[in-house]
VEXVEX-447177 format. One record per atom (N, C-alpha, C, CB): residue number from 1; x, y, z; atom name. Coordinates in Angstrom, 1 decimal. Glycine has a CB too. Example, Ala and Ser with C-alpha at 12.3 -4.5 7.8 and 13.67 -1.06 7.14 Angstrom:
R   nr      c1      c2      c3  atom
R    1    13.2    -5.7     7.8     N
R    1    12.3    -4.5     7.8    CA
R    1    13.2    -3.3     7.8     C
R    1    11.3    -4.5     9.0    CB
R    2    12.8    -2.2     7.1     N
R    2    13.7    -1.1     7.1    CA
R    2    12.9     0.0     7.9     C
R    2    14.1    -0.6     5.7    CB
//
This chain:
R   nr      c1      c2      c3  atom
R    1    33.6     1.1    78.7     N
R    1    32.9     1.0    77.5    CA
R    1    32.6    -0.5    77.2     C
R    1    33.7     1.6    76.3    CB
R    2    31.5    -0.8    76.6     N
R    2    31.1    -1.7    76.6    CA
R    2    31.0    -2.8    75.5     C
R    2    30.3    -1.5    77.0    CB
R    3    32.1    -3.9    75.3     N
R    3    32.5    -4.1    73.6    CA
R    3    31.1    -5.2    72.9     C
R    3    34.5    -5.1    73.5    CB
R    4    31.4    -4.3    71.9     N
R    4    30.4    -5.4    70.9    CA
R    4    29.9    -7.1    71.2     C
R    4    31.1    -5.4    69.5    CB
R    5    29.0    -7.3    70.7     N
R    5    28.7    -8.8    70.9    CA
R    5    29.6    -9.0    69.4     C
R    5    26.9    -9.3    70.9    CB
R    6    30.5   -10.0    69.6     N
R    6    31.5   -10.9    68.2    CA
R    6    30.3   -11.9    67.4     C
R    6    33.2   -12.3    69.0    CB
R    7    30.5   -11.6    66.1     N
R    7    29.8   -12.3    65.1    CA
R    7    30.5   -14.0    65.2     C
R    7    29.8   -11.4    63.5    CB
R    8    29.4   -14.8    65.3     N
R    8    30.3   -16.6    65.0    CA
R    8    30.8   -16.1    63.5     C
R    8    29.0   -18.5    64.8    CB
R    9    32.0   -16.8    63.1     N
R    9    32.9   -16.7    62.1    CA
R    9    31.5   -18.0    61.4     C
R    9    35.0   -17.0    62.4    CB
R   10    31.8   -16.9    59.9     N
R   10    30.9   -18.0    58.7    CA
R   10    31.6   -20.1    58.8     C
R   10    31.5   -17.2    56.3    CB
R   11    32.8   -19.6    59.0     N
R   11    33.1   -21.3    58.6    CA
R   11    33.2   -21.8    60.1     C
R   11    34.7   -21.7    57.6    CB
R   12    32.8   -21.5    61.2     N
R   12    32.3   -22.1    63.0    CA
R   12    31.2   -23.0    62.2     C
R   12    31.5   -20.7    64.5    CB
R   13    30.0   -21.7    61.9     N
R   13    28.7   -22.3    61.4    CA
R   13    28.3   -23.5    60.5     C
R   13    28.3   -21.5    60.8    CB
R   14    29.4   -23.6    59.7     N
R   14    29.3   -24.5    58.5    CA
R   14    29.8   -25.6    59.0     C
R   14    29.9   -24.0    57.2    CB
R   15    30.7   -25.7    59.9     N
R   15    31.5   -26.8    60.3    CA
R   15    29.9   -27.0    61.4     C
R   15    33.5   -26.5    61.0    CB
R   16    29.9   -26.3    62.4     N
R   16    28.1   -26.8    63.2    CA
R   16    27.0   -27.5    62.6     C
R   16    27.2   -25.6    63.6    CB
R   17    27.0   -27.0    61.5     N
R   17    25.5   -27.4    61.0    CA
R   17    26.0   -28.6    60.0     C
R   17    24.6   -25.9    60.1    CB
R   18    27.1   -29.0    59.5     N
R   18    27.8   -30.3    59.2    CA
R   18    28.3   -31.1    59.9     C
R   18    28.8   -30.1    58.6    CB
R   19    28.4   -30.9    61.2     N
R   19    28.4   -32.1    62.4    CA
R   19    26.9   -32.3    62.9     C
R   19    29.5   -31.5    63.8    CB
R   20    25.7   -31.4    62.9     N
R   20    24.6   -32.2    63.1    CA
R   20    24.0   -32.8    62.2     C
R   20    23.8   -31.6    63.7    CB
R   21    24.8   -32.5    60.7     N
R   21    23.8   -33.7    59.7    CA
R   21    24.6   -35.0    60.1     C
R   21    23.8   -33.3    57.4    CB
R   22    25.8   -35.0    60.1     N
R   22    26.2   -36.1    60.1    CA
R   22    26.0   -36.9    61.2     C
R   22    27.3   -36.0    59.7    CB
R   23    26.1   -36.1    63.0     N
R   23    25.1   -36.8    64.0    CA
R   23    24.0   -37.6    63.3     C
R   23    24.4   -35.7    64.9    CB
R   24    22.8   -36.9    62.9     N
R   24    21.9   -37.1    62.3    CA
R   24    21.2   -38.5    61.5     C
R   24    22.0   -36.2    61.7    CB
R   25    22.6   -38.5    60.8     N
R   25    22.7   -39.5    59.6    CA
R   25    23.0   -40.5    60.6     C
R   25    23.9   -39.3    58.4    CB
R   26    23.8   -40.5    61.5     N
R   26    24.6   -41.4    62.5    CA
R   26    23.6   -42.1    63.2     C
R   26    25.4   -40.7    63.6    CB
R   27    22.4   -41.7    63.7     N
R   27    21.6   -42.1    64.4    CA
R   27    20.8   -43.1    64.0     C
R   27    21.0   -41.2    64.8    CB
R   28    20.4   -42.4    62.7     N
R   28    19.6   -43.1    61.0    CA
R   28    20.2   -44.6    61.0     C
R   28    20.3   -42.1    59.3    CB
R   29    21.3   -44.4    61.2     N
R   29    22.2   -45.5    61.0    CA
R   29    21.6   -46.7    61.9     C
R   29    23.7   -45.1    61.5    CB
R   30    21.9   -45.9    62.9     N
R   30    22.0   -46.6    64.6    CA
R   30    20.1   -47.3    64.5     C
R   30    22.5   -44.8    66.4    CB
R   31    19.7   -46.5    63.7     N
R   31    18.3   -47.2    64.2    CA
R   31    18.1   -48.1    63.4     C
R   31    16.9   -46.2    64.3    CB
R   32    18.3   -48.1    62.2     N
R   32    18.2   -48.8    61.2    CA
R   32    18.9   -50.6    61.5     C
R   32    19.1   -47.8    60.1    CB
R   33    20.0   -50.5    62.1     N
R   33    20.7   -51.4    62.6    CA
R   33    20.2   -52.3    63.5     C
R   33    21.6   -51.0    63.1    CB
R   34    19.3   -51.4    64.4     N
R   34    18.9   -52.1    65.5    CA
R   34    17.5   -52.5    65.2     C
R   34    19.1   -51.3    66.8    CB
R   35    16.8   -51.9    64.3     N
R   35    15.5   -52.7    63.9    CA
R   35    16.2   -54.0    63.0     C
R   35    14.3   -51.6    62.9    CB
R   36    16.7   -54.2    62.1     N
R   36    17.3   -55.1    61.5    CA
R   36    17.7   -56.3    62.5     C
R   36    18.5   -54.5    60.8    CB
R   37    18.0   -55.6    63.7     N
R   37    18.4   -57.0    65.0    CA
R   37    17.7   -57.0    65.4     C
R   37    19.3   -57.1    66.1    CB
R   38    16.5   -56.5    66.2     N
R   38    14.9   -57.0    66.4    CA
R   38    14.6   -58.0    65.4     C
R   38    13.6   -55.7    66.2    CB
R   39    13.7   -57.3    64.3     N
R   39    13.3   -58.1    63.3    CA
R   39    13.7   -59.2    63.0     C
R   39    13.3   -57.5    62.4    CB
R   40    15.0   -59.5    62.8     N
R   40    15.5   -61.0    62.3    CA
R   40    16.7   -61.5    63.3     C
R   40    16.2   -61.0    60.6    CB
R   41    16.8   -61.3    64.3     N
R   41    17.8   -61.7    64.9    CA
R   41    19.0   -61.6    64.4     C
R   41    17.6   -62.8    65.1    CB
R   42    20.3   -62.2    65.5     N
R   42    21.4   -61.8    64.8    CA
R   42    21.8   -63.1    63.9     C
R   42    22.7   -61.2    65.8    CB
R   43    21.2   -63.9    64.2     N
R   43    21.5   -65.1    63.0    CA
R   43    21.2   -65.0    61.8     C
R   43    21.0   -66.4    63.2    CB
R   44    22.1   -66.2    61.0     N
R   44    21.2   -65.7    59.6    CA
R   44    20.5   -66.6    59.4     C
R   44    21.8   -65.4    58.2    CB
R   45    19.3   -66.1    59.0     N
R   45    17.5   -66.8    58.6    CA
R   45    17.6   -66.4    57.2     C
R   45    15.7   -65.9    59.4    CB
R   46    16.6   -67.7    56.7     N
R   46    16.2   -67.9    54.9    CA
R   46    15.4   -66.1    55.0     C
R   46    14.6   -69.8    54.2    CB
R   47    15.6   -65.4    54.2     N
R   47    14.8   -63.7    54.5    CA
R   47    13.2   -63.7    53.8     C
R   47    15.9   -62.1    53.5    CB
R   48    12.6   -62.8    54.1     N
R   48    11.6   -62.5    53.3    CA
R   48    10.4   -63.1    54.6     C
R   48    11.6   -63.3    51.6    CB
R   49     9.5   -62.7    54.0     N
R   49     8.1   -62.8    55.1    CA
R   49     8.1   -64.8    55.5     C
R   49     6.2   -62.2    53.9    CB
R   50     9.0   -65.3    55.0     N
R   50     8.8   -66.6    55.5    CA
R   50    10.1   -66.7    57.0     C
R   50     9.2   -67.8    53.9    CB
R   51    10.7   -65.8    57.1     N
R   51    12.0   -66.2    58.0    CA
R   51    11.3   -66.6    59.2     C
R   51    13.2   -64.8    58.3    CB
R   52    11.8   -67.4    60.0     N
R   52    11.8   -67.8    61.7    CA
R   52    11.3   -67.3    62.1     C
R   52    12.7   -67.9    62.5    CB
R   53    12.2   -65.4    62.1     N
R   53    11.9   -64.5    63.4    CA
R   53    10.8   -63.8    62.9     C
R   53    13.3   -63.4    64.0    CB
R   54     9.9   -63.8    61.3     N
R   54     8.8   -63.2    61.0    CA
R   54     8.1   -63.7    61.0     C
R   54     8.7   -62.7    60.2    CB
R   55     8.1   -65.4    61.3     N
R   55     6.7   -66.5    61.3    CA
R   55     6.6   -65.9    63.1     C
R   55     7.2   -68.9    60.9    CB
R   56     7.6   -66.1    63.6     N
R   56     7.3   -65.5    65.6    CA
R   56     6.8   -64.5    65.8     C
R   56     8.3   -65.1    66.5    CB
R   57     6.6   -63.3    65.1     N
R   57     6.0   -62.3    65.4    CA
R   57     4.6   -62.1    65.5     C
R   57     6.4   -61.7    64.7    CB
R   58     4.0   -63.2    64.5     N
R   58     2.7   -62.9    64.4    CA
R   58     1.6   -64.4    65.0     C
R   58     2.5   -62.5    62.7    CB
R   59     2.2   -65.0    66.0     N
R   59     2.3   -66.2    66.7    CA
R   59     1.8   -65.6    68.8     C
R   59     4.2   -66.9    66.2    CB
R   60     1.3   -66.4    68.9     N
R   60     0.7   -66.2    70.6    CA
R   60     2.2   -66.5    71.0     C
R   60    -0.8   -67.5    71.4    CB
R   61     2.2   -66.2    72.1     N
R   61     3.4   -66.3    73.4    CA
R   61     3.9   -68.1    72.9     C
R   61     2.5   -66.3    75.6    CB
R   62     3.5   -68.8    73.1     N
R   62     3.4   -70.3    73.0    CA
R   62     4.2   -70.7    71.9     C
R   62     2.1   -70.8    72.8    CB
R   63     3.3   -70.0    70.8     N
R   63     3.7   -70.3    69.5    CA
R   63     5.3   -69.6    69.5     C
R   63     2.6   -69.6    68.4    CB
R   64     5.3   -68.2    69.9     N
R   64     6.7   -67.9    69.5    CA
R   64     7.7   -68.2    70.8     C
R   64     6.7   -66.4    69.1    CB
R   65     7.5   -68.7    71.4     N
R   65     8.6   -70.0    72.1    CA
R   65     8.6   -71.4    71.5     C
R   65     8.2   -70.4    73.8    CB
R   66     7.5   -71.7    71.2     N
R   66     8.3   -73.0    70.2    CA
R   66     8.9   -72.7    68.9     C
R   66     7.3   -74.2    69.7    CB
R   67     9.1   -71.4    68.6     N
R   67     9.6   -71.1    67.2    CA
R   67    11.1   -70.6    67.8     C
R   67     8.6   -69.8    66.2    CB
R   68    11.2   -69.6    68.8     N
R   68    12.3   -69.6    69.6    CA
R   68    12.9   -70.8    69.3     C
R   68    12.1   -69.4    71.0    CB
R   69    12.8   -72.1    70.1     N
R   69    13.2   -73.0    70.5    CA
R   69    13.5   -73.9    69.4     C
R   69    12.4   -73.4    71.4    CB
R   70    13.0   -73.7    68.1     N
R   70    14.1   -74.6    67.1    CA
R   70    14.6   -73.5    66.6     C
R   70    13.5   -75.7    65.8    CB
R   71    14.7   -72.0    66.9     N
R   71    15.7   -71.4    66.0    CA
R   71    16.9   -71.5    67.0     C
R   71    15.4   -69.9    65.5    CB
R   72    16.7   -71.2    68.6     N
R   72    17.9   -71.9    69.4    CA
R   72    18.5   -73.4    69.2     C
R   72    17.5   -71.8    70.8    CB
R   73    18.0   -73.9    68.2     N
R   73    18.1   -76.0    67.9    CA
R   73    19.3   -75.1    67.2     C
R   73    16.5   -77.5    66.6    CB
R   74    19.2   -74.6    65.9     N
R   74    20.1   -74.7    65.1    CA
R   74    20.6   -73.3    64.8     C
R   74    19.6   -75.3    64.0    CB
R   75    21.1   -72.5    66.4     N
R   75    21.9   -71.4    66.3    CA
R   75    23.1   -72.1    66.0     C
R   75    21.8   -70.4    67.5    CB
R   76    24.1   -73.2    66.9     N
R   76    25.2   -73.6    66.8    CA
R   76    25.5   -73.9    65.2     C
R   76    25.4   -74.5    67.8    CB
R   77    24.6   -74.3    64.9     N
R   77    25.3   -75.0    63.4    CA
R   77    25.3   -73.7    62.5     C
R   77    24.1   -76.3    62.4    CB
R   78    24.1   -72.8    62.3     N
R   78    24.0   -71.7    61.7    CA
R   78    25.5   -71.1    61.8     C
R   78    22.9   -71.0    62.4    CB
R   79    25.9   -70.8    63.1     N
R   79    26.7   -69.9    63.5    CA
R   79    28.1   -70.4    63.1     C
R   79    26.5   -69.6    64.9    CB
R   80    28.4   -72.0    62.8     N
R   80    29.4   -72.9    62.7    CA
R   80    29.8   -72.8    60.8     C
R   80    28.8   -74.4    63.4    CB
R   81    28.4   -72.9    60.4     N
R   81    28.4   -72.9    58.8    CA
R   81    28.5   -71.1    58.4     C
R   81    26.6   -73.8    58.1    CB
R   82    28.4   -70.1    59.2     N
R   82    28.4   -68.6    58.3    CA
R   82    30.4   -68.3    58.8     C
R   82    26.8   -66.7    59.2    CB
R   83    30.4   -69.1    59.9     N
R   83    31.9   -69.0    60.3    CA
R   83    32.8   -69.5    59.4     C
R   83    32.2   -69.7    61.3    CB
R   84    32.2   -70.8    58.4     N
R   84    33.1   -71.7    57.7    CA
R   84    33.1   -70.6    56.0     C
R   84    32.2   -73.6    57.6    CB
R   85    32.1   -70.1    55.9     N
R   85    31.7   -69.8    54.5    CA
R   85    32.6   -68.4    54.9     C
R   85    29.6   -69.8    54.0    CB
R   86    32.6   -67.4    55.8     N
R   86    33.9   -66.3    56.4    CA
R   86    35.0   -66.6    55.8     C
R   86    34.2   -66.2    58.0    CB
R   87    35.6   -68.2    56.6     N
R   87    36.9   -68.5    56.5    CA
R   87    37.4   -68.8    55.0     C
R   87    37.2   -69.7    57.4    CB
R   88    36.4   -69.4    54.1     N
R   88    36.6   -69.8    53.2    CA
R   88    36.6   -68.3    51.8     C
R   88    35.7   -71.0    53.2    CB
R   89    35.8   -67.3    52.4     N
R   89    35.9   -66.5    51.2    CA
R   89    37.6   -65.2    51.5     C
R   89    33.9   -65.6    51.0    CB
R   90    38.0   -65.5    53.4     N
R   90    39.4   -65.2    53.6    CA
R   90    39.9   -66.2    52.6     C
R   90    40.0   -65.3    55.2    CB
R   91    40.5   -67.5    52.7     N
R   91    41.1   -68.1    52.1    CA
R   91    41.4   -67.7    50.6     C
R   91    40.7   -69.2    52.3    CB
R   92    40.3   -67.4    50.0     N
R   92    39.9   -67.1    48.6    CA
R   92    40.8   -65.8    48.4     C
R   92    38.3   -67.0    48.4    CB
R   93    40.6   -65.0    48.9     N
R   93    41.3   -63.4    48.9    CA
R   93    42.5   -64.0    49.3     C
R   93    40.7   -62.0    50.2    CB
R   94    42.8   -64.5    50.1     N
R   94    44.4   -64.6    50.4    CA
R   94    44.9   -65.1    49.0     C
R   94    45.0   -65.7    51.7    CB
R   95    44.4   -66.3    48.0     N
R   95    44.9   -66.5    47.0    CA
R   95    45.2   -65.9    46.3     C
R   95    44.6   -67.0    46.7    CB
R   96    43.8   -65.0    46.5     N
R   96    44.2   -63.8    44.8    CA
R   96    44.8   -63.1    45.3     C
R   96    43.1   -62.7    44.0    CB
R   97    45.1   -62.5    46.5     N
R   97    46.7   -61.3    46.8    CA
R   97    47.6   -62.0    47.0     C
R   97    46.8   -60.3    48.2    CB
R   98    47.9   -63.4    46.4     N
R   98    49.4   -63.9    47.0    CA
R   98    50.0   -63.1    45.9     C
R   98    49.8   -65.7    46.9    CB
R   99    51.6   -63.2    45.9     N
R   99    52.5   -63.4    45.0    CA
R   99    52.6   -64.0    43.6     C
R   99    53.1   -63.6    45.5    CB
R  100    52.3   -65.6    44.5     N
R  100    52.8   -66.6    43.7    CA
R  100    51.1   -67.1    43.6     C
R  100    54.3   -67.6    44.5    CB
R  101    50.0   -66.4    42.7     N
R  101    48.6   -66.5    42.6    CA
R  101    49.0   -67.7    41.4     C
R  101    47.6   -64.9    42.1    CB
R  102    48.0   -68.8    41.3     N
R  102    47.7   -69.5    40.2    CA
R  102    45.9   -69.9    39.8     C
R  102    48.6   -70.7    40.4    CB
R  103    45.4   -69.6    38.5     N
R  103    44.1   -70.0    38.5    CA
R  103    43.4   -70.9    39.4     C
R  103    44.0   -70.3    37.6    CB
R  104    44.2   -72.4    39.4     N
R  104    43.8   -73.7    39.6    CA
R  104    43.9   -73.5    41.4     C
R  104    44.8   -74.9    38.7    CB
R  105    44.7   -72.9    42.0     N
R  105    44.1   -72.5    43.3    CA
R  105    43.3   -71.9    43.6     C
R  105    44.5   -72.2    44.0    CB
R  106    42.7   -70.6    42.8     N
R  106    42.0   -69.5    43.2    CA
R  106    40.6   -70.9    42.5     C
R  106    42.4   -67.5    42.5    CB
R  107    40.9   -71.5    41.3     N
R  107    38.9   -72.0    41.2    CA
R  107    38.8   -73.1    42.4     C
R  107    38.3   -73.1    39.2    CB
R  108    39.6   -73.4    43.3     N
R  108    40.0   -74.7    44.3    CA
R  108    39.0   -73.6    45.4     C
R  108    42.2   -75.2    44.8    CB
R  109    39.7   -73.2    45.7     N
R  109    39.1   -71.9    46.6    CA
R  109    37.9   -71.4    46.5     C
R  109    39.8   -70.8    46.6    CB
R  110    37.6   -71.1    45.3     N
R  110    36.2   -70.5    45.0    CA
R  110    35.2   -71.3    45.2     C
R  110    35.9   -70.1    43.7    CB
R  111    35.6   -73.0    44.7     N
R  111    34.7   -74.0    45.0    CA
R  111    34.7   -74.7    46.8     C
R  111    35.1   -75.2    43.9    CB
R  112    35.2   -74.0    47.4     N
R  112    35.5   -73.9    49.1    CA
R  112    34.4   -73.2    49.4     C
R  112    36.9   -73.1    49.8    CB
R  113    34.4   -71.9    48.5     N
R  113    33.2   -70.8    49.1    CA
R  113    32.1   -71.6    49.0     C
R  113    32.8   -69.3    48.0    CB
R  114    31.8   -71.8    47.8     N
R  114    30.7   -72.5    46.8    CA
R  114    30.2   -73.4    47.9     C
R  114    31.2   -73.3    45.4    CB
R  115    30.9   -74.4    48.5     N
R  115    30.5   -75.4    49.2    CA
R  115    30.4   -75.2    50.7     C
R  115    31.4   -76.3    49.0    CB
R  116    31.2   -74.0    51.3     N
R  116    30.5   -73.3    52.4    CA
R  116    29.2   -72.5    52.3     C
R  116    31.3   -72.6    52.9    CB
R  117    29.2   -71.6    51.7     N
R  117    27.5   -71.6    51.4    CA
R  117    26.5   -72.3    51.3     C
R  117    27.1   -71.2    50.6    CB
R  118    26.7   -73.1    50.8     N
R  118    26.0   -74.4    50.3    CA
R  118    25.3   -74.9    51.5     C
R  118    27.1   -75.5    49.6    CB
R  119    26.3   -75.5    52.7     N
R  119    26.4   -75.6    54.4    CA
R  119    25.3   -74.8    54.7     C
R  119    27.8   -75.1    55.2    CB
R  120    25.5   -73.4    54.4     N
R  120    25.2   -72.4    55.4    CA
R  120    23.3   -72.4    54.8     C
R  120    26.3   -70.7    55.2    CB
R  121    23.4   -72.4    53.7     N
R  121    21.9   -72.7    52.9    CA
R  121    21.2   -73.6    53.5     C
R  121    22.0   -73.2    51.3    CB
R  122    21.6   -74.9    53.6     N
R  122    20.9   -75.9    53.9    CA
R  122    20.8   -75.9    55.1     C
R  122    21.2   -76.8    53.5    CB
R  123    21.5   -75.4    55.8     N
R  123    21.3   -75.2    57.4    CA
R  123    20.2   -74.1    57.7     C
R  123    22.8   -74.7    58.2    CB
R  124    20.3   -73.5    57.2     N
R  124    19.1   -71.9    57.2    CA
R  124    17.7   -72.7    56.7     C
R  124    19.6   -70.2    55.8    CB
R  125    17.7   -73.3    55.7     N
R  125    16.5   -73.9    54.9    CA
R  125    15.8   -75.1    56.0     C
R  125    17.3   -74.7    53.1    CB
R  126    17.0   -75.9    56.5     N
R  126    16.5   -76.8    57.7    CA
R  126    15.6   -76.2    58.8     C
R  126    17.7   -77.3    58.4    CB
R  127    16.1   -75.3    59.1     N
R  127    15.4   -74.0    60.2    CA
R  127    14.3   -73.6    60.1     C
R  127    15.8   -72.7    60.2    CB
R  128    14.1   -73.5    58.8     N
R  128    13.0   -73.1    58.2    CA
R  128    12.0   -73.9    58.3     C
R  128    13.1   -72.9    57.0    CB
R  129    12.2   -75.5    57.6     N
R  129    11.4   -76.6    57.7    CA
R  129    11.0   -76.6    58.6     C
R  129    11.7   -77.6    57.6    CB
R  130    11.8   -76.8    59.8     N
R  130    11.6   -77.7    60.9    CA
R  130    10.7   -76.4    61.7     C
R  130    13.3   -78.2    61.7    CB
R  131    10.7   -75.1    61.4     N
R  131     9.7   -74.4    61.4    CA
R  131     8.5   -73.9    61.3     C
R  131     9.8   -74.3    61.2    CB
R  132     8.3   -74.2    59.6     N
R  132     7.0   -74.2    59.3    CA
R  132     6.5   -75.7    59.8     C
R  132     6.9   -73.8    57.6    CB
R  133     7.3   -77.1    59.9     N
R  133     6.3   -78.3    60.0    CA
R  133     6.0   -78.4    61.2     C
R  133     6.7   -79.7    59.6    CB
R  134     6.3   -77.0    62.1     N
R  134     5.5   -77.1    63.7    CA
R  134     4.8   -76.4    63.8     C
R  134     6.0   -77.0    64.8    CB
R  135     4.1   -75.7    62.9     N
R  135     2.7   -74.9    63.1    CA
R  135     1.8   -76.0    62.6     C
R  135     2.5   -73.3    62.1    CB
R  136     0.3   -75.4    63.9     N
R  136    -0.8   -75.7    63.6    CA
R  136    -1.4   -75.3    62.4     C
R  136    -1.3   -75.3    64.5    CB
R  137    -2.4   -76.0    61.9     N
R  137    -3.1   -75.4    61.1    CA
R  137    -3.7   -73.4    61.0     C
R  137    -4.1   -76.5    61.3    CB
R  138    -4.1   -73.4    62.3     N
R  138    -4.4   -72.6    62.6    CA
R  138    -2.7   -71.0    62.7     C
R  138    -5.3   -73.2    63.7    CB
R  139    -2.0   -71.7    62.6     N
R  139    -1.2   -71.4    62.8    CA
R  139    -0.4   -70.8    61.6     C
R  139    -0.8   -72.2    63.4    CB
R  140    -0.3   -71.6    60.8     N
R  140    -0.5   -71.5    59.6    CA
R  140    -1.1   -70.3    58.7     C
R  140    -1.0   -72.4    59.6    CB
R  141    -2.0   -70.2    59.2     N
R  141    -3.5   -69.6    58.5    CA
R  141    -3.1   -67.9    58.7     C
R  141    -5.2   -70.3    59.6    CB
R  142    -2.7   -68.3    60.3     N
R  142    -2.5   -67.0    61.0    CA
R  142    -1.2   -66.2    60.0     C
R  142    -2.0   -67.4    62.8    CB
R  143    -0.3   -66.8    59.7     N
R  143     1.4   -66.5    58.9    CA
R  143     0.6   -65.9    57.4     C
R  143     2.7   -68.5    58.6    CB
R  144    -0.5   -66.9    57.2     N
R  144    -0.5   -66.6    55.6    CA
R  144    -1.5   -65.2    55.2     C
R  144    -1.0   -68.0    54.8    CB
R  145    -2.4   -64.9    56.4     N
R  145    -3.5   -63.6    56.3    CA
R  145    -1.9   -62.4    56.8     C
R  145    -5.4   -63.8    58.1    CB
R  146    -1.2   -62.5    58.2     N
R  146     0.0   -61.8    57.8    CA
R  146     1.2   -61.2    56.4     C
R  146     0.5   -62.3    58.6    CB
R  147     1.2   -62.1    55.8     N
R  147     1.7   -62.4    54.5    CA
R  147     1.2   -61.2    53.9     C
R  147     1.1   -63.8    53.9    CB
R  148     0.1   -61.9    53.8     N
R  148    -1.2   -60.9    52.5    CA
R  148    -1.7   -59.9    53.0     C
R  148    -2.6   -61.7    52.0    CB
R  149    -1.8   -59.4    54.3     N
R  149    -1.8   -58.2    54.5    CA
R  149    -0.7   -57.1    54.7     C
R  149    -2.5   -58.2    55.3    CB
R  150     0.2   -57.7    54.9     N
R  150     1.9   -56.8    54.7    CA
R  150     1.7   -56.3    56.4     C
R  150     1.9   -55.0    53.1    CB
R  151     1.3   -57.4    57.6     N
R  151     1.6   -57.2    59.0    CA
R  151     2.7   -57.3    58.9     C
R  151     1.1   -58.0    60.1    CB
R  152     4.1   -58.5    58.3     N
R  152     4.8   -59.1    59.1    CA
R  152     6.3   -58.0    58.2     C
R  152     4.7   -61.1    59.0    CB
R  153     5.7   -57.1    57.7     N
R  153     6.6   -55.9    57.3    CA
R  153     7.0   -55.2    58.2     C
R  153     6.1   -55.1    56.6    CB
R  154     8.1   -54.4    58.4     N
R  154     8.0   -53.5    59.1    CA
R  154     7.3   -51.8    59.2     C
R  154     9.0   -53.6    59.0    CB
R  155     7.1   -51.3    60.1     N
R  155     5.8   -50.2    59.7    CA
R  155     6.3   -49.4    58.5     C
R  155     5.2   -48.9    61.1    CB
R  156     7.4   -49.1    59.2     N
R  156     8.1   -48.1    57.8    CA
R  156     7.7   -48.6    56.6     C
R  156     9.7   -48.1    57.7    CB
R  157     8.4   -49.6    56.2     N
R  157     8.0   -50.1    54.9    CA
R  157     6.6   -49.9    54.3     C
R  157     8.2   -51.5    55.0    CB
R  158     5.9   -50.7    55.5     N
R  158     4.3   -50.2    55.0    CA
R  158     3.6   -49.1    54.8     C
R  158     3.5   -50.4    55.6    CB
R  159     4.2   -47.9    55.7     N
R  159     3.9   -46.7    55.8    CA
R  159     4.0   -46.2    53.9     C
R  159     5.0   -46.1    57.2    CB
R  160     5.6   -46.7    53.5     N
R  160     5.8   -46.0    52.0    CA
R  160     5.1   -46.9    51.1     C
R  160     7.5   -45.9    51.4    CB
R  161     4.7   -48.1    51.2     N
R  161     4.1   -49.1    50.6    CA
R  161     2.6   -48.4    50.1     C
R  161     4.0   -50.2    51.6    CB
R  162     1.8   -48.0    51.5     N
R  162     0.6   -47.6    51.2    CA
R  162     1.0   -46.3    50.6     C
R  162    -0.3   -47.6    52.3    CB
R  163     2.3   -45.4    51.0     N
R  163     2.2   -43.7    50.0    CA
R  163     1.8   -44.5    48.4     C
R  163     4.3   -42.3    49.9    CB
R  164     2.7   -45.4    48.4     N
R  164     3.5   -45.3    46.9    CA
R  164     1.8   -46.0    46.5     C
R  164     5.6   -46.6    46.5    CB
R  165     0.7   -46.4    46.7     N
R  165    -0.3   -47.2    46.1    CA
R  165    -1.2   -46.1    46.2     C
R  165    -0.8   -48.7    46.9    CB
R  166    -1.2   -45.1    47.0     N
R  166    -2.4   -43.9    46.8    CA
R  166    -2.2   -43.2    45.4     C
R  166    -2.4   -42.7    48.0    CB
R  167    -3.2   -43.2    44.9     N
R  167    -3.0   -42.5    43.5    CA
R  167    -2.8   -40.7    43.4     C
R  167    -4.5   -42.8    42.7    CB
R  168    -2.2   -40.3    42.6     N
R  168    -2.1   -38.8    43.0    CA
R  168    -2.7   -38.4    42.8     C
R  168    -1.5   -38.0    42.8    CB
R  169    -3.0   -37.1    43.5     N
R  169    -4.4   -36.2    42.9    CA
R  169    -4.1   -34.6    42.2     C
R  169    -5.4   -35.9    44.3    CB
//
């Protein structure tokens, strides 16, 4: 005799179909991440349509090797000043979880942060300069029609940019 086909138990299903949203989400993740490392590198750049790695994008081969080539000038310092502004906002937490906490160390410490950022700012902002004062005119010109047409976005962005401007009907 020939036994029935067994029904999947209701909670197999629910647990299945809750491991592919969360796959799902995972991936979301995963892509999200990795356009964020395209787009701006893993250093940190001043953000917004003026950054390093968004003036390179919209630059001939040429152009975006000499834009490469001062953001490789000032990876070591970049990378030296977000290391110092790390250590300093540890230092800071270690104060406030000590035991033996006192104000006048933790504002000593805060002004550590304060002044490692500070580093890390002006090092990013330098990048920047030394950036924009090596484009051509033409060069230039090219960054600022990208700008104002919302190229140096990412598509996504633009894609909801233009939903959200169509008027409803």
């Amino acid at each position: 005799m020939a036994e029935a086909p067994s029904r999947p138990s209701r909670g197999r299903t629910i647990l299945l179909v809750a491991s592919l949203c969360l796959n799902l989400l995972l991936i979301a993740l995963i892509v999200v991440g990795l356009s964020r490392a395209v787009q701006g590198g893993f250093i940190a750049q001043p953000g917004g349509q003026l950054a390093p790695g968004q003036i390179a994008r919209g630059l001939s081969p040429e152009g975006q090797a000499k834009v490469r080539g001062i953001i490789a000038e000032h990876r070591d310092a970049i990378r030296e000043a977000r290391q110092g502004a790390r250590r300093a906002r540890l230092s800071a937490f270690r104060i406030f979880a000590s035991p033996d906490y006192t104000p006048d160390a933790f504002t000593t410490a805060l002004e550590q942060v304060r002044a490692a950022d500070s580093r890390l700012e002006e090092e990013a902002i330098l990048m920047l300069k030394d950036t924009i004062n090596n484009l051509t005119p033409d060069e230039r010109k090219t960054i600022v029609t990208r700008v104002r047409t919302g190229a140096n976005r990412p598509w996504w962005r633009r894609w909801f940019i233009r939903a959200a401007a169509q008027p409803a009907q």
